[in-house]
PyMOL Python script that loads the backbone (N, CA, C, O; Angstrom):
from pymol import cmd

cmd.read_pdbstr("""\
ATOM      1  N   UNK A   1       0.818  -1.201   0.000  1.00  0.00           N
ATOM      2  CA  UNK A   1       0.000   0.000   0.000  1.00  0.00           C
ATOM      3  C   UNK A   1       0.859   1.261   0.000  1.00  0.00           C
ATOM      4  O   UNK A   1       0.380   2.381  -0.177  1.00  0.00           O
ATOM      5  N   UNK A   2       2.415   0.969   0.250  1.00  0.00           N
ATOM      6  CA  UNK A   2       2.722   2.525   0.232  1.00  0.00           C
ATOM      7  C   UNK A   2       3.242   2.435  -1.039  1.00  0.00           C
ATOM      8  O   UNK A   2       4.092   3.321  -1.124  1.00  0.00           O
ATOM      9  N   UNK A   3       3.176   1.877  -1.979  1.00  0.00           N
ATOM     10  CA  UNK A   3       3.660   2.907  -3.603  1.00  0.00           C
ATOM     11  C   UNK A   3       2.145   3.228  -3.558  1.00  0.00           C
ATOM     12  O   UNK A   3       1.994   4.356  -4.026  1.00  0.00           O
ATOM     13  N   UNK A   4       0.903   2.658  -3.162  1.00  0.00           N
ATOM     14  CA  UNK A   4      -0.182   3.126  -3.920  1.00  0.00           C
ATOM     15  C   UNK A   4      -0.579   5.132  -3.246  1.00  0.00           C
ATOM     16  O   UNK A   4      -0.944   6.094  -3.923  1.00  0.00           O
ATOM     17  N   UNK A   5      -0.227   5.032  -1.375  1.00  0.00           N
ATOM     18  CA  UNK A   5      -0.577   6.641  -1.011  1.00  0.00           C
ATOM     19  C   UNK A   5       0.711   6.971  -1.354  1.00  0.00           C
ATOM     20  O   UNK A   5       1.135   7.424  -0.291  1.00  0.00           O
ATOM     21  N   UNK A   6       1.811   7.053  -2.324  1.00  0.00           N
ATOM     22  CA  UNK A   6       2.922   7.950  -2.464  1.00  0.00           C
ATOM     23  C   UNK A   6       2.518   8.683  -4.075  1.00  0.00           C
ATOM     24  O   UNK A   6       2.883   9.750  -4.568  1.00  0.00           O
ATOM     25  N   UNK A   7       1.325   7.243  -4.773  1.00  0.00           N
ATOM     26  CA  UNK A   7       0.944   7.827  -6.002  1.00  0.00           C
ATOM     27  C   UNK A   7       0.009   8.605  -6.205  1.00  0.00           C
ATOM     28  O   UNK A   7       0.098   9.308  -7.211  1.00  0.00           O
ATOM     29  N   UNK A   8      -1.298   8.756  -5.254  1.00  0.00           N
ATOM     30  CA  UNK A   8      -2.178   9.167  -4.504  1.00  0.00           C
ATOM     31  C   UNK A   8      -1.548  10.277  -4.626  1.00  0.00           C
ATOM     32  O   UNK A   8      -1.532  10.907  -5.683  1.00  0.00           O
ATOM     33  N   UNK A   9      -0.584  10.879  -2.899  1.00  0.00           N
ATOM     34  CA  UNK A   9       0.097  12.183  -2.623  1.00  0.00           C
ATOM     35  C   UNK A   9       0.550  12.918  -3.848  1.00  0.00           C
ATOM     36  O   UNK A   9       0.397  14.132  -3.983  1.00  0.00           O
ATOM     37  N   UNK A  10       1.044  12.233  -4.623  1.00  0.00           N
ATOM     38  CA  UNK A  10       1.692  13.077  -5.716  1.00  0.00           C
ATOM     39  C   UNK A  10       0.658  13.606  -6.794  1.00  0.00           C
ATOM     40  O   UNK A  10       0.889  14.761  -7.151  1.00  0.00           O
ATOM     41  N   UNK A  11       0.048  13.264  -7.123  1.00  0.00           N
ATOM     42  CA  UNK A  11      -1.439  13.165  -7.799  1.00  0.00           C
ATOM     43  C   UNK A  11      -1.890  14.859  -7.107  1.00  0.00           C
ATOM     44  O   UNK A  11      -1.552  15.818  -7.801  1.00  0.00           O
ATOM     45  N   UNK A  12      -2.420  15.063  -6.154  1.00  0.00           N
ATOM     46  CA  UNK A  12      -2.774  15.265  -5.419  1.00  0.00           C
ATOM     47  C   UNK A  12      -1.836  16.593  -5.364  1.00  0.00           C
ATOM     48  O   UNK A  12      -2.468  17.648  -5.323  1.00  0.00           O
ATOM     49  N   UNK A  13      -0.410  16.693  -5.358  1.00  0.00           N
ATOM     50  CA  UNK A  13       0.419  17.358  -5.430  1.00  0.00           C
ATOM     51  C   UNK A  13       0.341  17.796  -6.764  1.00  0.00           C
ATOM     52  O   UNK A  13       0.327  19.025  -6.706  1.00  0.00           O
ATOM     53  N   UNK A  14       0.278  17.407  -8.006  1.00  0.00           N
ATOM     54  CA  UNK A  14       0.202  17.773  -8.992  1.00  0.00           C
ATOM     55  C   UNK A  14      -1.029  18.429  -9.472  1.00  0.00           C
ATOM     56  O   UNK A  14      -0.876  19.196 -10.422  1.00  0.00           O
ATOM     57  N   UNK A  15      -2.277  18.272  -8.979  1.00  0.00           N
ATOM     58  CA  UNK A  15      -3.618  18.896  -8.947  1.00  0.00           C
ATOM     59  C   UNK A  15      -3.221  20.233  -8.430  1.00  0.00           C
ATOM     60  O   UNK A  15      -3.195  21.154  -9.245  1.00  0.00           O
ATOM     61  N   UNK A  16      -2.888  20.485  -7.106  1.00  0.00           N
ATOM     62  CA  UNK A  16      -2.636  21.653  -6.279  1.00  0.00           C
ATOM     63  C   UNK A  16      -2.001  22.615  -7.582  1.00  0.00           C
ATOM     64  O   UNK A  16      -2.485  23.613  -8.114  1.00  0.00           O
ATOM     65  N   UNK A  17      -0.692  21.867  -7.862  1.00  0.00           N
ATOM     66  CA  UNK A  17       0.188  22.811  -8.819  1.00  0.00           C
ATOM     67  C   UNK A  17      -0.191  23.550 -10.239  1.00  0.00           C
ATOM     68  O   UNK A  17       0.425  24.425 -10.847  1.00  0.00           O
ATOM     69  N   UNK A  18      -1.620  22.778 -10.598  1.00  0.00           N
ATOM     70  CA  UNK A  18      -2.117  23.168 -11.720  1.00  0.00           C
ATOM     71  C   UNK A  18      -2.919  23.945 -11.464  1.00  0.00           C
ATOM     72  O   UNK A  18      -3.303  24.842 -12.215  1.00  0.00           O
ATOM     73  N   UNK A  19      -3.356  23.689 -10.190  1.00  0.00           N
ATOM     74  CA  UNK A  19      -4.489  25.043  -9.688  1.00  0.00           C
ATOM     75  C   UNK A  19      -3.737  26.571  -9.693  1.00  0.00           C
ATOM     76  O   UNK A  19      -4.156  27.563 -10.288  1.00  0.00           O
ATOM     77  N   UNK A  20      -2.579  26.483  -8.908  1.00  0.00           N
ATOM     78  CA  UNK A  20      -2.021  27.530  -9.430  1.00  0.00           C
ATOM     79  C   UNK A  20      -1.442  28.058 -10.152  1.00  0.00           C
ATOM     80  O   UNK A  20      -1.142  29.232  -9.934  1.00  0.00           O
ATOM     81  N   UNK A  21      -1.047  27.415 -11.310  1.00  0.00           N
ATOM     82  CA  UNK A  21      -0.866  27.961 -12.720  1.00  0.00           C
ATOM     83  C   UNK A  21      -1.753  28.482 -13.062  1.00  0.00           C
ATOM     84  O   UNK A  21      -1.667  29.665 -13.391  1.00  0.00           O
ATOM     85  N   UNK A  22      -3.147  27.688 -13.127  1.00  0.00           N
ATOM     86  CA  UNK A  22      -4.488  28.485 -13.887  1.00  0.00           C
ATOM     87  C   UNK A  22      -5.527  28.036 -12.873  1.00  0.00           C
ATOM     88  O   UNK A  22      -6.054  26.955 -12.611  1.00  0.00           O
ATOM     89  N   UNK A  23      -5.641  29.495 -12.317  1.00  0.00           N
ATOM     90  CA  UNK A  23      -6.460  29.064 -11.121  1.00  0.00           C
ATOM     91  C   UNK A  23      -7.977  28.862 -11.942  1.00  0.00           C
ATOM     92  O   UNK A  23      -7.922  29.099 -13.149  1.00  0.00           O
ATOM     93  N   UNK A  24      -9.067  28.523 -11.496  1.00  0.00           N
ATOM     94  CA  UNK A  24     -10.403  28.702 -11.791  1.00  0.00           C
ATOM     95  C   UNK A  24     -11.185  29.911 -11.996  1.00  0.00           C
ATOM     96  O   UNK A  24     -11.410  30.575 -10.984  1.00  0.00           O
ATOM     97  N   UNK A  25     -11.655  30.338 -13.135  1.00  0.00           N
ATOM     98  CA  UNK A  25     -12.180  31.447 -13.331  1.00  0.00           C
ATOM     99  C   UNK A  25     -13.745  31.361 -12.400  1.00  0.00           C
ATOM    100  O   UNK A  25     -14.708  30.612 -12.565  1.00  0.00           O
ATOM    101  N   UNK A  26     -13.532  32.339 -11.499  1.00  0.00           N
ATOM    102  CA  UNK A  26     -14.924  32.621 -10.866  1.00  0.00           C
ATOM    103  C   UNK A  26     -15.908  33.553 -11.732  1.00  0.00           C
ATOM    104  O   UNK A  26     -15.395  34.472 -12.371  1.00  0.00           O
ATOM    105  N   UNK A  27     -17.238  33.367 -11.780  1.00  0.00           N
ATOM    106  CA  UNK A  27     -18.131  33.953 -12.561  1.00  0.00           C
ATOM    107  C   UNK A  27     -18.614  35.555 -11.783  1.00  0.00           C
ATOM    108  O   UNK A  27     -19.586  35.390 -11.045  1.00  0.00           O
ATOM    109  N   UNK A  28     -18.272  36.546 -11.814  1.00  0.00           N
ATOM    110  CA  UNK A  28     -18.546  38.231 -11.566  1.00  0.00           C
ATOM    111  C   UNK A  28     -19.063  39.113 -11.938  1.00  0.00           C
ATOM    112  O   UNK A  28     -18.879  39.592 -13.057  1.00  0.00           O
ATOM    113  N   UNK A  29     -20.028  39.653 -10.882  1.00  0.00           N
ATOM    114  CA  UNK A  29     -20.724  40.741 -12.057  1.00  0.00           C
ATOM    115  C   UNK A  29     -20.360  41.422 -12.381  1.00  0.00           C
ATOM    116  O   UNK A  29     -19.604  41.784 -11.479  1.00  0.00           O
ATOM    117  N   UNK A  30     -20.205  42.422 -13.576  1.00  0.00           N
ATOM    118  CA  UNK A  30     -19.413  42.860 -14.341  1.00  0.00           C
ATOM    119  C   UNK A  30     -19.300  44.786 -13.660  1.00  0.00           C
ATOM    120  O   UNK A  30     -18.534  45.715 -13.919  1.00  0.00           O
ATOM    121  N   UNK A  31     -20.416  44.642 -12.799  1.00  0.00           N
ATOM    122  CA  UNK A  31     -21.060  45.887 -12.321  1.00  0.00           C
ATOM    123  C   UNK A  31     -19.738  46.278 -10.919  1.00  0.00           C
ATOM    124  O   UNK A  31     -18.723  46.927 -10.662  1.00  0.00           O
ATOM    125  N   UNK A  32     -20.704  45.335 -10.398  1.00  0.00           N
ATOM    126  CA  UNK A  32     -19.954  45.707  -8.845  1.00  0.00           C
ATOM    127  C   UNK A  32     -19.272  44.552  -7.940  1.00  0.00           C
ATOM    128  O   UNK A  32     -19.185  44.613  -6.714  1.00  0.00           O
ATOM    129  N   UNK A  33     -18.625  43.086  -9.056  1.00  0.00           N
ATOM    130  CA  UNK A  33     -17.729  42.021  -8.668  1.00  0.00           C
ATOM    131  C   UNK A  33     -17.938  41.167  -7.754  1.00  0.00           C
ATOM    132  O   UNK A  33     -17.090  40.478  -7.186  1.00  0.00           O
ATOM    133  N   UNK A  34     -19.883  41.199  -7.465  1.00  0.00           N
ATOM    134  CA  UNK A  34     -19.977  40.261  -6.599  1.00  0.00           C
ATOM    135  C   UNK A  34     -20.376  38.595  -7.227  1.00  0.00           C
ATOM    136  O   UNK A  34     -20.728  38.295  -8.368  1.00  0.00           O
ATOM    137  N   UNK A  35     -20.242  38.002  -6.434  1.00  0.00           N
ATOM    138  CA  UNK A  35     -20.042  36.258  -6.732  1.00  0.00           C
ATOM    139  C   UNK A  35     -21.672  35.865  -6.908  1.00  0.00           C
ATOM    140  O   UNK A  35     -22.025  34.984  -7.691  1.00  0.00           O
ATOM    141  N   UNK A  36     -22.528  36.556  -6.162  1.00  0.00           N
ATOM    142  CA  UNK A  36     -24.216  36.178  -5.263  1.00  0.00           C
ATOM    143  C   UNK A  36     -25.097  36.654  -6.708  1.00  0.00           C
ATOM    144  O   UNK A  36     -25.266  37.820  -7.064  1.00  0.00           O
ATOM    145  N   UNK A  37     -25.518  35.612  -7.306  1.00  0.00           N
ATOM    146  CA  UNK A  37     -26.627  36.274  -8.938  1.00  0.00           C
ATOM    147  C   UNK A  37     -27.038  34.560  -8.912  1.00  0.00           C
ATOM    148  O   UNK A  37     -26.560  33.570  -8.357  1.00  0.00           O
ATOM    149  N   UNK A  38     -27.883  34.750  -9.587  1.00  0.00           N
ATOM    150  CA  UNK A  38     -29.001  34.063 -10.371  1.00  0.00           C
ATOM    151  C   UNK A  38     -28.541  33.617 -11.576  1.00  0.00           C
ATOM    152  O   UNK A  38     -28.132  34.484 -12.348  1.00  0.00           O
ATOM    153  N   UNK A  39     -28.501  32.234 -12.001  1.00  0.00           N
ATOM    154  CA  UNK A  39     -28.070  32.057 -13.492  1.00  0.00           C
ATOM    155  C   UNK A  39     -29.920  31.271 -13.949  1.00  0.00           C
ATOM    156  O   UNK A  39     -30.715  30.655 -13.239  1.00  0.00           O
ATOM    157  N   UNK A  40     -29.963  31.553 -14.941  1.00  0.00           N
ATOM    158  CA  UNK A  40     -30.419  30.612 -15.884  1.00  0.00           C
ATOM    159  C   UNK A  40     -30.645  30.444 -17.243  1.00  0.00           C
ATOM    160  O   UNK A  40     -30.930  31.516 -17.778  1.00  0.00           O
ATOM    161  N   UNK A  41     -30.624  29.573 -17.935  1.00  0.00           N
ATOM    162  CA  UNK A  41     -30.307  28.748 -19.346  1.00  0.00           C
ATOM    163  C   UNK A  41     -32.082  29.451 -20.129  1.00  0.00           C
ATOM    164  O   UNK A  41     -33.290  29.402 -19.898  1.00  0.00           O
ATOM    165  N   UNK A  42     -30.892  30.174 -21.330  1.00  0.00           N
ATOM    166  CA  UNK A  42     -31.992  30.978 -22.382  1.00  0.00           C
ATOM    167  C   UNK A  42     -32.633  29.499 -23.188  1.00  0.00           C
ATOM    168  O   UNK A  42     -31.874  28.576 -23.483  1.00  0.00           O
ATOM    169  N   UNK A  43     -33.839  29.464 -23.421  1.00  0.00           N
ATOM    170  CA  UNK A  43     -34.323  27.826 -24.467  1.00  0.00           C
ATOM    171  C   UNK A  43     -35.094  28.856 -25.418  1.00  0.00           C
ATOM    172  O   UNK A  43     -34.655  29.861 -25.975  1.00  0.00           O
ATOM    173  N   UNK A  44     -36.847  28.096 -25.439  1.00  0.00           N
ATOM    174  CA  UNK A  44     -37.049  28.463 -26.937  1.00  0.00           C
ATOM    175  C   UNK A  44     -38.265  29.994 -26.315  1.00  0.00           C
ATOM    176  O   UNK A  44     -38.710  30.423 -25.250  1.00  0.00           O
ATOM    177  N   UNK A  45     -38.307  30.192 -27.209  1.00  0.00           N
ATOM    178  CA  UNK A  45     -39.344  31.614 -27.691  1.00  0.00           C
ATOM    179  C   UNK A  45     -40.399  31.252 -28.258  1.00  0.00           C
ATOM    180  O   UNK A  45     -40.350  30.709 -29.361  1.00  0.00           O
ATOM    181  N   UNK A  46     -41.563  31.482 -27.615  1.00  0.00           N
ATOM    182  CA  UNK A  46     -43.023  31.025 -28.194  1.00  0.00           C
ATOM    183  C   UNK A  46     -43.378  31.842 -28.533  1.00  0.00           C
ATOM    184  O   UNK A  46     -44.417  31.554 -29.127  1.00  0.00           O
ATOM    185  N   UNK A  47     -43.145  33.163 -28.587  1.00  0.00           N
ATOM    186  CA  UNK A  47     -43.480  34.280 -29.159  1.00  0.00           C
ATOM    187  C   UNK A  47     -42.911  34.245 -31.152  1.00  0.00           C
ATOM    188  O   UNK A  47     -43.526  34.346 -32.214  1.00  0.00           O
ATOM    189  N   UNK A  48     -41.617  34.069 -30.807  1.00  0.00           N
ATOM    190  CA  UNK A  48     -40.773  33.962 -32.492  1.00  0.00           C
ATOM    191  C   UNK A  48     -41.287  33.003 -33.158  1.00  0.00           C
ATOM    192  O   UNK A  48     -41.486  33.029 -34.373  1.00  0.00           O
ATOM    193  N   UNK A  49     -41.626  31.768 -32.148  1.00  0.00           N
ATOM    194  CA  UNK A  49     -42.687  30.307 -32.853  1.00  0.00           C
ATOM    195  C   UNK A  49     -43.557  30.745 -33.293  1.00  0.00           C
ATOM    196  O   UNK A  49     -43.735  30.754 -34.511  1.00  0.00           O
ATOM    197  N   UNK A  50     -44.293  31.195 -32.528  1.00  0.00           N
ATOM    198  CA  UNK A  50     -45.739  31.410 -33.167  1.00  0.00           C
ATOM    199  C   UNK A  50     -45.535  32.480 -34.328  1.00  0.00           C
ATOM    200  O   UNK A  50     -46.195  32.368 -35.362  1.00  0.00           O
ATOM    201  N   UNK A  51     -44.919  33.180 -34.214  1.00  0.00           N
ATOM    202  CA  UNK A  51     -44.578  34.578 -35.499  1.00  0.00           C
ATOM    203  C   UNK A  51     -43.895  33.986 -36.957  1.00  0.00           C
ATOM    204  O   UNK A  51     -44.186  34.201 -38.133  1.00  0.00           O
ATOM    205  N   UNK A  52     -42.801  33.096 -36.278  1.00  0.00           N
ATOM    206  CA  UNK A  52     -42.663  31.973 -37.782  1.00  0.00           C
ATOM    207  C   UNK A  52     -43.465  31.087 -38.403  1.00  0.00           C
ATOM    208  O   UNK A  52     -43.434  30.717 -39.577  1.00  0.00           O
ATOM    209  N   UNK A  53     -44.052  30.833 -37.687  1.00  0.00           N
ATOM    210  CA  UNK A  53     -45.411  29.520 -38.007  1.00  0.00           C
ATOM    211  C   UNK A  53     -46.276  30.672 -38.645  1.00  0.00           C
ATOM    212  O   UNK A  53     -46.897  30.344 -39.656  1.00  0.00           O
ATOM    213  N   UNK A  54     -46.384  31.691 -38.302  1.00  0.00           N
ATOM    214  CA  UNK A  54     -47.866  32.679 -38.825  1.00  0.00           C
ATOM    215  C   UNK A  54     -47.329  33.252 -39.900  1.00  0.00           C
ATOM    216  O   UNK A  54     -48.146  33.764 -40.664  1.00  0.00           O
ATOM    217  N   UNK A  55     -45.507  33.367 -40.375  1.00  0.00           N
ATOM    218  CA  UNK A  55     -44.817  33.689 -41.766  1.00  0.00           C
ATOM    219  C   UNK A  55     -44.769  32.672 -42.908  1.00  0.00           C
ATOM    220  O   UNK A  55     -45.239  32.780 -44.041  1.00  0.00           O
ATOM    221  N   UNK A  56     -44.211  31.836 -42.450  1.00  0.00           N
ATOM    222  CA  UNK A  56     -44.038  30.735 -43.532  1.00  0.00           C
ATOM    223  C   UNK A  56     -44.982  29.059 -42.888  1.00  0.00           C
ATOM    224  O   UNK A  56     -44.773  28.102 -43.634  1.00  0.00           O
ATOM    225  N   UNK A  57     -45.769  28.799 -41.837  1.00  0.00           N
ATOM    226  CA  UNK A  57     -46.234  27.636 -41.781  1.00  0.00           C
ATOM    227  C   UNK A  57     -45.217  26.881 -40.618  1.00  0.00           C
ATOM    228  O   UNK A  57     -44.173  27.423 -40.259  1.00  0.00           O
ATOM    229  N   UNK A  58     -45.615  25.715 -40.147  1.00  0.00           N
ATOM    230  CA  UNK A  58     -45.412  24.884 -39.284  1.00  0.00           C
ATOM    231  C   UNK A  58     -43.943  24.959 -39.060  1.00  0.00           C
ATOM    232  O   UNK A  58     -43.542  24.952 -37.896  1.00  0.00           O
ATOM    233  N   UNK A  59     -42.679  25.064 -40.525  1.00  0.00           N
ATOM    234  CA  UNK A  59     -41.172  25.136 -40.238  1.00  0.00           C
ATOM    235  C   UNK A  59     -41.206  26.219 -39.708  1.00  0.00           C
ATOM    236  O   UNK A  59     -40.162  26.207 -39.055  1.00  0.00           O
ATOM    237  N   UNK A  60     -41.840  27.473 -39.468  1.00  0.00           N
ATOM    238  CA  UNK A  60     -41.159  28.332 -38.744  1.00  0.00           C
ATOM    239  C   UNK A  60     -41.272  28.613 -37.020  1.00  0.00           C
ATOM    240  O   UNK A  60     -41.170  29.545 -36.221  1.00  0.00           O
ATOM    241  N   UNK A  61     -41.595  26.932 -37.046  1.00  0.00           N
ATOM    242  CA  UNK A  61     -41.590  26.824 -35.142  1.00  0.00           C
ATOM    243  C   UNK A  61     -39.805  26.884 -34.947  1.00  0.00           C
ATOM    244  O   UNK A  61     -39.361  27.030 -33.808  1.00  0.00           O
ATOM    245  N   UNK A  62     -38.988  26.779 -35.964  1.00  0.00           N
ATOM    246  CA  UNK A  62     -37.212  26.693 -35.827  1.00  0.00           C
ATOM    247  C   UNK A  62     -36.984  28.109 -35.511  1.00  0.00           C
ATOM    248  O   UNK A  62     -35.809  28.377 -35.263  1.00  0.00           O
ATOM    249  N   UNK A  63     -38.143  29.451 -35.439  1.00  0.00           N
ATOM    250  CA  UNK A  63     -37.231  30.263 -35.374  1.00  0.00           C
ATOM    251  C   UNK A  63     -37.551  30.528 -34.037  1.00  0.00           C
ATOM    252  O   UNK A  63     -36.847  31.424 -33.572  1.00  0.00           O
ATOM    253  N   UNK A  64     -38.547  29.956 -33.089  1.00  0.00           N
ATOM    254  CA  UNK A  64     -38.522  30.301 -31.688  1.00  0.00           C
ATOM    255  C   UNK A  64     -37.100  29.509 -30.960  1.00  0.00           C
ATOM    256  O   UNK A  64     -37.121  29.605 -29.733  1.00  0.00           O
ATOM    257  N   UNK A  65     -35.837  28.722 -31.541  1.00  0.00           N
ATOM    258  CA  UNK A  65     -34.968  28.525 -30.453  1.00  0.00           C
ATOM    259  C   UNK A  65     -34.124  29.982 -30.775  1.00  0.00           C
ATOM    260  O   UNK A  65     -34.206  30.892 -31.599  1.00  0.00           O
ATOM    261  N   UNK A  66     -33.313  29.648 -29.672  1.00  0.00           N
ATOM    262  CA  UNK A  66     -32.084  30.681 -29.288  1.00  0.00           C
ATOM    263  C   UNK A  66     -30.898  29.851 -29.593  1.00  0.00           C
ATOM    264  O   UNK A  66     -30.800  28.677 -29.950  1.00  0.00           O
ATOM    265  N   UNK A  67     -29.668  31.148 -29.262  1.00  0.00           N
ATOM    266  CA  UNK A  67     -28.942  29.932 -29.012  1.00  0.00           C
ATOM    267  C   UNK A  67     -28.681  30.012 -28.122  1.00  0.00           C
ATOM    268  O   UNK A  67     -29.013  31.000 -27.468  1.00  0.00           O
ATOM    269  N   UNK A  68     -27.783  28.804 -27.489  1.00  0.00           N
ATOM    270  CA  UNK A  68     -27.015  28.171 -25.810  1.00  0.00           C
ATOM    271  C   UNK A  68     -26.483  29.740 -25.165  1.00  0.00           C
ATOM    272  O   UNK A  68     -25.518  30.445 -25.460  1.00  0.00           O
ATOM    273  N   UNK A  69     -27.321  29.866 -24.403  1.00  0.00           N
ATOM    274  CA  UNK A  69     -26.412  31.322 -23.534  1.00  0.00           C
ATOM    275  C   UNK A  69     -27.101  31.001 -22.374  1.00  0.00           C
ATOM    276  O   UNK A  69     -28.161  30.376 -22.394  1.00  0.00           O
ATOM    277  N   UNK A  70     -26.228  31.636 -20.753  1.00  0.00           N
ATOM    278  CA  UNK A  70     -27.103  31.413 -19.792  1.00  0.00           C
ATOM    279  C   UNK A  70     -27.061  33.148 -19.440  1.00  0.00           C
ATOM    280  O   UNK A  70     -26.108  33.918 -19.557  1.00  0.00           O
ATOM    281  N   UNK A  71     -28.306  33.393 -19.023  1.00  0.00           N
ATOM    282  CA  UNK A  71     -28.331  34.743 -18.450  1.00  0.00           C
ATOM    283  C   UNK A  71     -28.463  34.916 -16.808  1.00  0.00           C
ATOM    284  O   UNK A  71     -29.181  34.242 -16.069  1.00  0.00           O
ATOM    285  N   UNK A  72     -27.582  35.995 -16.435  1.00  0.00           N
ATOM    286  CA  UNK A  72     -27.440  36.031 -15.096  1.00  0.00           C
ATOM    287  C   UNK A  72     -28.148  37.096 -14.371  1.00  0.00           C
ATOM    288  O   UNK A  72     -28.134  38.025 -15.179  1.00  0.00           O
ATOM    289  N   UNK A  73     -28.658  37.434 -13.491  1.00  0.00           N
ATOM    290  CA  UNK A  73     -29.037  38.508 -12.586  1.00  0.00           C
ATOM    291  C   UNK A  73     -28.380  38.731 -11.328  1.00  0.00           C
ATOM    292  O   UNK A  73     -28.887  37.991 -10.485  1.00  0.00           O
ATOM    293  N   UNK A  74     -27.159  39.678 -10.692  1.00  0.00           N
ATOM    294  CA  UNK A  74     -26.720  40.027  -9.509  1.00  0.00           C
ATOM    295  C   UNK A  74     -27.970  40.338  -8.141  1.00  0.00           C
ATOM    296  O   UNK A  74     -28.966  41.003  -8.426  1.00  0.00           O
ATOM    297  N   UNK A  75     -27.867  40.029  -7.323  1.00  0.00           N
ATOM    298  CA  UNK A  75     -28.410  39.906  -5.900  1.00  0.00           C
ATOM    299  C   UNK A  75     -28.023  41.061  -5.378  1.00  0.00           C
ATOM    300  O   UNK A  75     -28.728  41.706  -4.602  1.00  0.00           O
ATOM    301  N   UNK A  76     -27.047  41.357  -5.704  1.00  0.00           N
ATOM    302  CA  UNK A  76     -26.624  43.036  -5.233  1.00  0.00           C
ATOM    303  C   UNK A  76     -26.976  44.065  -5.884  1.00  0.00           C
ATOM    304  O   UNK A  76     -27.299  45.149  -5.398  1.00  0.00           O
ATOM    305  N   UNK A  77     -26.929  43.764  -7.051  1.00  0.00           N
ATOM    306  CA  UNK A  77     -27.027  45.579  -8.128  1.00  0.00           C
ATOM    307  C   UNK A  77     -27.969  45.398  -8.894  1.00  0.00           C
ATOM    308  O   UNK A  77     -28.262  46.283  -9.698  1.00  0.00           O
ATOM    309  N   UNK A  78     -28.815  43.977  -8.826  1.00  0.00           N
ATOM    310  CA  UNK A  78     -29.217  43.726 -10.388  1.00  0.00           C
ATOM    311  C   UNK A  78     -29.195  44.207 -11.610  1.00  0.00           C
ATOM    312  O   UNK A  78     -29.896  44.887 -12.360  1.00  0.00           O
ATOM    313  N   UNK A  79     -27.860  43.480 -11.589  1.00  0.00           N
ATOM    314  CA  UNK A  79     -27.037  43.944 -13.017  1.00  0.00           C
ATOM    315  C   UNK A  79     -27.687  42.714 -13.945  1.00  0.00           C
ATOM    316  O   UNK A  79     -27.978  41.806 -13.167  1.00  0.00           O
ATOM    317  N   UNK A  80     -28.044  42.325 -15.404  1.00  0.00           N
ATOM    318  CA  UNK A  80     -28.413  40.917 -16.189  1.00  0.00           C
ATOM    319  C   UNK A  80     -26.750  41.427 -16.989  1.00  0.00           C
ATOM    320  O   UNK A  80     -26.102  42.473 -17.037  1.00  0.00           O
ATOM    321  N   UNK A  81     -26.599  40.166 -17.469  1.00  0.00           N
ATOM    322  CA  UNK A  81     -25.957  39.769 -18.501  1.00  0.00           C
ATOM    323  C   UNK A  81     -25.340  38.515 -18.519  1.00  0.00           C
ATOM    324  O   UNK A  81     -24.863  37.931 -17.545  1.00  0.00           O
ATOM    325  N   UNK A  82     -25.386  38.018 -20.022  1.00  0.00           N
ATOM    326  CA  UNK A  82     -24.813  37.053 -20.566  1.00  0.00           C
ATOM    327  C   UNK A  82     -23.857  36.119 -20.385  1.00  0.00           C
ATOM    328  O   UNK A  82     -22.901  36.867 -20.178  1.00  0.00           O
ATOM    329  N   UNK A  83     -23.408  34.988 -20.311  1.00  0.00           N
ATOM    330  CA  UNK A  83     -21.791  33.984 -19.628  1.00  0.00           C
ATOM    331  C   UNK A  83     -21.685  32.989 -21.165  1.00  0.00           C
ATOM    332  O   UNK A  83     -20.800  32.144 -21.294  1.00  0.00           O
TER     333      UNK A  83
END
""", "prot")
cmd.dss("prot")
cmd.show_as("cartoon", "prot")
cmd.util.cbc("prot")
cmd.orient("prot")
């Protein structure tokens, strides 16, 4: 068992060391740098659905998606924006 906690420790040692090369980007509001907001994931638009479907017919339920963005709201400033 001790080559297995010396491979473990080092592991472990080598995690640490990469953390501080590139630490983890924390997510900030852009306003006033606090950590405390609200995320959530943009999906589809029933409004643009129904407005494509009422332009061209049933294919234009494709124009109610978005794309992949999550939008945030700060707890402190309510600042929104984009990640």
């Amino acid at each position: 068992m001790g080559l297995i906690d010396t491979l473990n420790r080092t592991a472990v040692a080598l995690e640490n060391k990469a953390k501080e090369i590139n630490p983890p980007k924390a997510v900030k509001c852009p306003r006033c740098g606090s950590t405390d907001f609200i995320s959530t994931a943009k999906g589809y638009s029933k409004g643009k659905g129904l407005l494509g479907t009422a332009l061209i017919g049933s294919a234009g339920l494709v124009f109610g998606t978005s794309k992949n963005t999550v939008c945030c709201v700060c707890k402190q400033c309510s600042k929104k924006w984009e990640v």
